[in-house]
N, C-alpha and C positions, 0 to 999 in steps of 0.2 A: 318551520311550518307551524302554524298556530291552527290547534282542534279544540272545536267545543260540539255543544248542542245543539238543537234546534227549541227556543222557546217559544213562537208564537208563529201561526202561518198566518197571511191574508192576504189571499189571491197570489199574484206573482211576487209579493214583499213577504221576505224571510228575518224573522230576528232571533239571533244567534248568541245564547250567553259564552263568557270563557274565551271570548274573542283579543282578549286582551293586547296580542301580540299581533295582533293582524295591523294591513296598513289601507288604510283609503286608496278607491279604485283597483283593489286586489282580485284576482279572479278567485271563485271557491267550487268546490265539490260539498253536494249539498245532499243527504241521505243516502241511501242503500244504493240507490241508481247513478250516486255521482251526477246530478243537474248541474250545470253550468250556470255558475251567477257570478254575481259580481255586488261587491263592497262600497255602498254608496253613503252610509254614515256610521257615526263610529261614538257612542256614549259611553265611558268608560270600560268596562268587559264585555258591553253589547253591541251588537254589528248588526245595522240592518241590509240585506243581500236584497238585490235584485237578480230576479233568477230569470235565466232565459227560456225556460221550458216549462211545461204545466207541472204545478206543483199540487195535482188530486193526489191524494194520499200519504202524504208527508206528515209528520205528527211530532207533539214534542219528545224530546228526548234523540231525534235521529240524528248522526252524527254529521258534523261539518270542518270542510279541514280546507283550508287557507293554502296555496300555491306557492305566494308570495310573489306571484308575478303580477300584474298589470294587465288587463283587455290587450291582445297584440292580435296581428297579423302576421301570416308569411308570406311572406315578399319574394318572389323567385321565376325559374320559369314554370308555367302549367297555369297560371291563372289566363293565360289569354283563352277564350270561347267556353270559359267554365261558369258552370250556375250556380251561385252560393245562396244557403241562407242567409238571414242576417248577421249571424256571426262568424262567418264565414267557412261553413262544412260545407262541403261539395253535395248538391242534393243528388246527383247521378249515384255515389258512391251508397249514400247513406238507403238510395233502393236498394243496392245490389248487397247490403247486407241484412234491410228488412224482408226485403221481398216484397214492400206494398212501399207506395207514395205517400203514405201519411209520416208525419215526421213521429218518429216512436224515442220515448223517454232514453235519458242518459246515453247515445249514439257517441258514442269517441270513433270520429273520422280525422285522420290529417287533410288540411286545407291543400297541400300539395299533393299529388303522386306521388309515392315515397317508391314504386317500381320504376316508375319510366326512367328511361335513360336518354340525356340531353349530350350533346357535342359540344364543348366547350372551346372554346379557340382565344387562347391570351393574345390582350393589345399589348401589355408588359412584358419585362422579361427580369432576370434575376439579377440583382444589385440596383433594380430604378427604385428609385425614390416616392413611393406614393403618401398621400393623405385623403382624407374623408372625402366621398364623393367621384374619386378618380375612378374610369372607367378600366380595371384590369384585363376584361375580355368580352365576346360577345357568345350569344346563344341564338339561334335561329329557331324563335321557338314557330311562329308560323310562317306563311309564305309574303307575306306583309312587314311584321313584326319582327326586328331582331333586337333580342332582351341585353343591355346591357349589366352587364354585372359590375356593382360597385363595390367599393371598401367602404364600409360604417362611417356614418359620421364623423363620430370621435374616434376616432383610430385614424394612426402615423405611422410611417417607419420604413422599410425597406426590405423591397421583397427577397426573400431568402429561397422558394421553391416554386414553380408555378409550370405546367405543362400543360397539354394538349391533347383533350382524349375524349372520351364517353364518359358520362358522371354522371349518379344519381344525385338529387336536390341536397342531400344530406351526406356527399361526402366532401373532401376536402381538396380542393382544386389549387388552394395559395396559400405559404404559407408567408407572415411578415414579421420580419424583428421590430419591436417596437422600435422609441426613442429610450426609454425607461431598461432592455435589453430582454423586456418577456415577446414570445412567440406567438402571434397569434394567426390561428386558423381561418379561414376563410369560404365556407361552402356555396353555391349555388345560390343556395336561402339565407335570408335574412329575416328578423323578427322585428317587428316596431309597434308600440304602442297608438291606439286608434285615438286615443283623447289628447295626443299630443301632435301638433303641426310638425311636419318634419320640415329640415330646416335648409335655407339658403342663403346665397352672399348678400343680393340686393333685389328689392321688389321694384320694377322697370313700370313705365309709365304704357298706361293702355294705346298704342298707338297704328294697331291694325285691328280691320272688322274680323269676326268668325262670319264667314261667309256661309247662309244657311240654304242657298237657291229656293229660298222661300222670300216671295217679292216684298208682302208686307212686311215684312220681319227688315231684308236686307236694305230697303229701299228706302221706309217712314225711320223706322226705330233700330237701328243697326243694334246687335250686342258687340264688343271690343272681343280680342283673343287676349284671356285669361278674366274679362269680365263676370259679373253677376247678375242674372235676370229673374225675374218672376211671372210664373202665367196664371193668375186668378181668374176663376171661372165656377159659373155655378155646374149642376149636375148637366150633361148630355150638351157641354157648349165645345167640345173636341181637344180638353184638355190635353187628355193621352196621345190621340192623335199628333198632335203638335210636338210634342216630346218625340214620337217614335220618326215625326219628318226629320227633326234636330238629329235623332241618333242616327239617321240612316244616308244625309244629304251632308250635315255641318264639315266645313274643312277641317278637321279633326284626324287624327293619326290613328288615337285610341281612344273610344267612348266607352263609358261606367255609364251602366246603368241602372237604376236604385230604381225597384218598386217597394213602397214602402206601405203596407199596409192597404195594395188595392185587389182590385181584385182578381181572383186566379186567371181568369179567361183572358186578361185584360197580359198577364205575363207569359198566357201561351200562345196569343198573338204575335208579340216576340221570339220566342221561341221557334215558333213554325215559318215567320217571314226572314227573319234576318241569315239565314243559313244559304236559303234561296235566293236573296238579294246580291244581287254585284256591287261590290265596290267600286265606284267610277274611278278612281284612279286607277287602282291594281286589276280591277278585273275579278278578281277573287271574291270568295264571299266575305259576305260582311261581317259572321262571326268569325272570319280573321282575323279581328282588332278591337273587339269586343267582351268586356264582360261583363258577366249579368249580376246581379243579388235580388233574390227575390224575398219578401217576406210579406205574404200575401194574409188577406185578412182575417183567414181561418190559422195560421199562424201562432203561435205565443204574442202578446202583446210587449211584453218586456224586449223582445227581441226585435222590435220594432223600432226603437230606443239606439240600438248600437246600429242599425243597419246603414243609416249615414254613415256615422264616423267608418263605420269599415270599406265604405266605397270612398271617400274623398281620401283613406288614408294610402290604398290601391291605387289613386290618381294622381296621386300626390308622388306617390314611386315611381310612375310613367314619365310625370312630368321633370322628374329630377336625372331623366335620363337622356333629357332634351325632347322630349316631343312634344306637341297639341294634345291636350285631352280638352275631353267636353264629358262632362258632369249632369247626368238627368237624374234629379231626384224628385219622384213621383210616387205618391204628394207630401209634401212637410206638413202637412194639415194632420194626418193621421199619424206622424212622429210626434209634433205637439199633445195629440190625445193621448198617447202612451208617456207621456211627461207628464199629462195632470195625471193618467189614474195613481201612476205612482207618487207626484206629489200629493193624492186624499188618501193613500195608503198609510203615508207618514204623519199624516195628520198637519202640513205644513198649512201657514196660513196662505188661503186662496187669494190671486191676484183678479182680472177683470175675468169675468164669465168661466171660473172656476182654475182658470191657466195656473199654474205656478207665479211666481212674482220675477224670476228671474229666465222666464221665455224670452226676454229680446236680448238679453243677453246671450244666451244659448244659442238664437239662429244666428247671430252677430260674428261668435266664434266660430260658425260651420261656412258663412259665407266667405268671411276674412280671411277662408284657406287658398279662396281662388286665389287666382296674379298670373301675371307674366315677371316670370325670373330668372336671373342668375343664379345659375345651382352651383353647387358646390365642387368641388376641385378642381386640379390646375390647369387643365385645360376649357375655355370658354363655351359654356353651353346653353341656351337660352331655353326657356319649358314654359308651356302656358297651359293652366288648369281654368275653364271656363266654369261655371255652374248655374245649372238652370232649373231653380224648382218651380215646382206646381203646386199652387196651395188651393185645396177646397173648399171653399168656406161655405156653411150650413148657408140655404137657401139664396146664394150667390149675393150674402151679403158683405161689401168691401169694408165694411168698417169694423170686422169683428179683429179682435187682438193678431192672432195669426198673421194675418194679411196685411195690419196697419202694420206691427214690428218688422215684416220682411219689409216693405216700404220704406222705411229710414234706413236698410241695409244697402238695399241694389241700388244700380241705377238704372235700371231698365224695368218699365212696366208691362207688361202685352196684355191689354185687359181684355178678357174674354166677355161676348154677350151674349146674354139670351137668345134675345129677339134676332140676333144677326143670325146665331142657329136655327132659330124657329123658322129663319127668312131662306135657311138652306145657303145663308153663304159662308163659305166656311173657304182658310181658316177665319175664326168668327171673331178677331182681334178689333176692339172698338179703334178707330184712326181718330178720334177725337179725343179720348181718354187715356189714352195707351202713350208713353213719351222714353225718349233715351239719353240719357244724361250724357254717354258719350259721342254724342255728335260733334261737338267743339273741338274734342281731339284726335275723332278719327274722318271728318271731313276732308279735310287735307289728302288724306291718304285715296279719298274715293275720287277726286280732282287730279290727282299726277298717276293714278296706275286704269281709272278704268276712262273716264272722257273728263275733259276740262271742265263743264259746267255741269255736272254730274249735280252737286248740292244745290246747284242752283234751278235746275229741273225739278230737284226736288222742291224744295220753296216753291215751286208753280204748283204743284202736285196738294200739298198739303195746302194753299193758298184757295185752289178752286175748290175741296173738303170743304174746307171751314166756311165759303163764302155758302154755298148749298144747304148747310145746315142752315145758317141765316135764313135762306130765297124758302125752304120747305115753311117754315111758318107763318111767311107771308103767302105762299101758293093754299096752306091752309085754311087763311080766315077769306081771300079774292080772289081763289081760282088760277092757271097757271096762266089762261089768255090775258089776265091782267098784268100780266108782267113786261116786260120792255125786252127788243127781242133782242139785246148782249146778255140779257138775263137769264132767256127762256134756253140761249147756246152753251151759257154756263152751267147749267140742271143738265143739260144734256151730258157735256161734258165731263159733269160730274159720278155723272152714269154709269159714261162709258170707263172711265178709274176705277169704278167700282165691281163693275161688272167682267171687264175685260181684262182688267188688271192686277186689281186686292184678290178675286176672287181666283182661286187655284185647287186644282181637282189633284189631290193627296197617291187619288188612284189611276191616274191615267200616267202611259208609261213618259210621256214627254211632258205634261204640263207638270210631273210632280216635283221635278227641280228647273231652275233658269237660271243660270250663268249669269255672270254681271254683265257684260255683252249686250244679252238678249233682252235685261232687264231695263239697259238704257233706250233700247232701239225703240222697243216695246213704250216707254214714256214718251217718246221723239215723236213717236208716230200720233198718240193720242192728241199730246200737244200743240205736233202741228196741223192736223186736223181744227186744231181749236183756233189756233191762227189766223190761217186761211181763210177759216169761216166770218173772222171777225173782218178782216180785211174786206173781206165779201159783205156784209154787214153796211158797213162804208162808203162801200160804192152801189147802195141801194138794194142790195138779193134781198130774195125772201129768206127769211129763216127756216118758214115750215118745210120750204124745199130742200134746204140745206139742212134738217137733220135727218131726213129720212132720205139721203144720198145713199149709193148700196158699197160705196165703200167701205160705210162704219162693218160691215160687216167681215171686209178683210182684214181691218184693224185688228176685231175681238177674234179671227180667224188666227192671227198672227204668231198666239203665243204655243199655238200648237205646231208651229214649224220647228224644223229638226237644226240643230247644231251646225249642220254642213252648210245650209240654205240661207244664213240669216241675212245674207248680205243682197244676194239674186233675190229675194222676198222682199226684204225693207225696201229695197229700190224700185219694183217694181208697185209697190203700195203707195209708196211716194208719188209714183208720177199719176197715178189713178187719182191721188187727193185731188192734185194740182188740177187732171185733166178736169174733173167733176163740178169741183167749184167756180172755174175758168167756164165751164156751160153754164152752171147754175145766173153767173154772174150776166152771159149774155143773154141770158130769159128777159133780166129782171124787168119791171115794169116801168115805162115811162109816165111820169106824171106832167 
């Protein structure tokens, strides 16, 4: 363990002479109170620390002493329904020894429960053969969740002890002879460093959607399971919002999710709803499969910095254990800002608008953790880590560094707008702007599991958008009566995609998720209203009649039908189109 001084404070960056022995990315105890920092450069005897806590009152001369470990996590059971800060101390615990919510100086919390007692139940037994990754038993840590307990990475050998009982995180449940003939122990817990990927056999090609029962999302711009997305948006355009549909609807097993730097109220909304919520699947609540980190704006800024890496390295464990995780990091906008203060603390040269130079690099390595994979050991297990950040960009502009370097990462955009917020339709994803890189390979998949011509619905869908934008600038400069009336039925129809369909109430108990099912019927219907009508067109109707038919009304009625009904409802809509336009047609005017 290597001790020195403290010689220079500024703000959250510490430099530390007498460091000599220390190593890069080391964790440190930092003054009288033991602050928690961490080792980010290293000039001869001098070490400059980034510390995770407020450093008012630190001065030079106060001592500093080196770990010799590495930023980790514990890996175990107790993290499912728990609220970390950013570096992962349980903030329930850390009240219950301040007695106030404010985070108070040098707090040594275990990230685990080190009393509860867990039930351990081995899948091995003595003399089998394990290696890294193999699952030796399970833990029922919630009523959703059962935790699989691995052997480390690197470790091999043969289990020598292993039984079946009640066990604290920290006692010794297995024991294995190596290859080499040393003994090694095996608890509950496991430790892993947060700046390092943990590792797997093979990274598998994205070739199913994360279904998010969010219509814009699933329908225009699908994300893949184990993909990477981005939702840019200026202030009050439903960023969070959107994040909190993903965490509460997406097909996900186990959701992280990372508040990084927003705001409190914005994490107690979390808090207070997800408890309460049911899991569609299980029925359960939804922080049965849930964990949180919060590191809200009043916060340490430094601590802002590690709070990714501690959630995607917690998803990363989930996902090595074979299941769907989904990754909300909300917002990397304000991790990037805890990266420059501390790159002008070092005095490093500034990149564009003050950033560091090595920002895209850095979101590069935090996105590149997503996949869908082959995990490790002998038996075959697939795991997918989705990740979906939010970037906020000062006055919702998309060209600033931030926003442009996640760009070249993801492949998924959902651009959030103003104006569509201002317009009160929400969610406020632009359908013009907003694109999904993974449509070409996960197409397929939306053709053989939900309806045949599912993509190709789509292609109508996004076809009458794009035409609309066109017709609006011509309705602009001659009025909409100057239009031809395939034209005036395509505005319509565009409307009604817009209105009946993009547009989705977050808070109503039925429209706030839709099935794939519901989401194609829901397209069929609008479509073939648009059909019909054209058909109708054709054989002389009026149009004016035909958009102010009172079926459009059971259309946009539609998406508030229940799960049980969808088939009794689309059919009974259907034959209303037919009956309607089949009148409209016998009106029409003889010339």
């Amino acid at each position: 363990m290597s001790k020195g001084t403290i010689k220079k404070v500024a703000g959250p960056l510490v430099v530390a002479e007498g460091m000599r022995d220390a190593n890069m990315s080391d964790v440190v105890h930092v003054g009288e109170k033991n602050l928690i920092g961490e080792i980010i450069e290293i000039h001869g005897g001098e070490a400059s620390i980034q510390v995770y806590e407020e450093t008012a009152g630190l001065a030079p001369g106060a001592p500093v002493e080196s770990t010799g470990m590495p930023m980790s996590v514990e890996l175990g059971p107790g993290l499912i329904g728990s609220i970390y800060d950013g570096i992962q101390r349980p903030l329930d615990d850390i009240m219950k020894v301040t007695g106030s919510n404010l985070l108070q100086r040098g707090v040594q919390v275990p990230s685990l429960k080190r009393d509860k007692v867990w039930h351990f139940v081995p899948t091995v037994k003595s003399g089998d053969k394990v290696e890294g990754g193999d699952v030796i038993g399970t833990v029922q840590e919630t009523h959703i969740v059962s935790q699989k307990i691995m052997v480390p990475p690197a470790f091999k050998g043969t289990v020598s002890e292993i039984a079946e009982g009640d066990f604290k995180v920290t006692d010794v449940v297995a024991k294995i002879k190596g290859d080499d003939g040393k003994d090694i122990e095996l608890t509950l817990m496991q430790k892993w460093p947060v700046r390092k990927g943990r590792p797997y056999k093979e990274k598998l090609a994205p070739k199913m959607p994360l279904v998010t029962g969010q219509r814009v999302i699933d329908t225009l711009f699908p994300i893949a399971k184990g993909g990477a997305a981005t939702v840019p948006g200026p202030f009050g355009s439903g960023k969070t919002v959107v994040q909190h549909q993903l965490a509460k609807w997406a097909d996900a097993d186990i959701v992280v999710y990372i508040g990084c730097g927003e705001r409190g109220n914005e994490m107690t909304d979390v808090l207070n709803e997800f408890p309460e919520l049911k899991d569609p699947k299980s029925g359960y609540s939804l922080m049965e499969r849930t964990v949180l980190i919060a590191n809200t704006s009043d916060m340490p800024v430094a601590a802002r910095e590690a709070s990714i890496y501690t959630g995607i390295t917690i998803a990363e464990y989930f996902r090595d254990m074979g299941y769907s995780v989904a990754l909300m990091a909300d917002s990397t906008s304000r991790w990037a800002e805890a990266l420059r203060e501390m790159s002008g603390r070092l005095e490093e040269m500034p990149g564009e608008e003050g950033y560091p130079a090595y920002l895209g690099s850095r979101l590069a390595q935090f996105y590149e953790r997503a996949g869908r994979v082959k995990t490790l050991g002998s038996d075959p297990r697939e795991g997918a880590l989705s990740v979906i950040g939010a970037v906020s960009p000062a006055g919702g502009d998309l060209s600033e560094p931030v926003t442009q370097a996640t760009l070249r990462i993801v492949k998924v955009f959902w651009s959030l707008d103003a104006q569509l917020a201002y317009e009160r339709h929400f969610p406020a994803i632009n359908w013009l702007n907003s694109y999904s890189l993974y449509l070409e390979t996960i197409g397929d998949w939306f053709d053989e599991n939900v309806e045949k011509d599912w993509m190709k619905k789509r292609g109508q869908i996004m076809s009458i958008l794009s035409d609309e934008a066109s017709l609006k600038e011509m309705v602009q400069l001659v009025g909409e009566d100057a239009l031809s009336a395939p034209d005036r039925l395509k505005m319509e129809t565009a409307r009604s995609i817009r209105e009946d369909y993009l547009h989705q109430n977050a808070f109503h108990e039925i429209d706030t998720y839709t099935s794939l099912p519901k989401q194609y019927r829901m397209m069929n219907l609008i479509l073939d209203f648009h059909e019909a009508c054209n058909k109708a067109l054709g054989q002389g109707a009026d149009v004016k009649k035909l958009i102010v038919l009172p079926v459009r009304e059971q259309i946009g009625r539609y998406k508030y039908t229940k799960e049980d009904d969808l088939d009794t409802e689309y059919k009974k809509v259907e034959t209303e189109i037919n009956a309607e336009v089949d009148k409209v047609i016998s009106q029409k005017e003889d010339f």
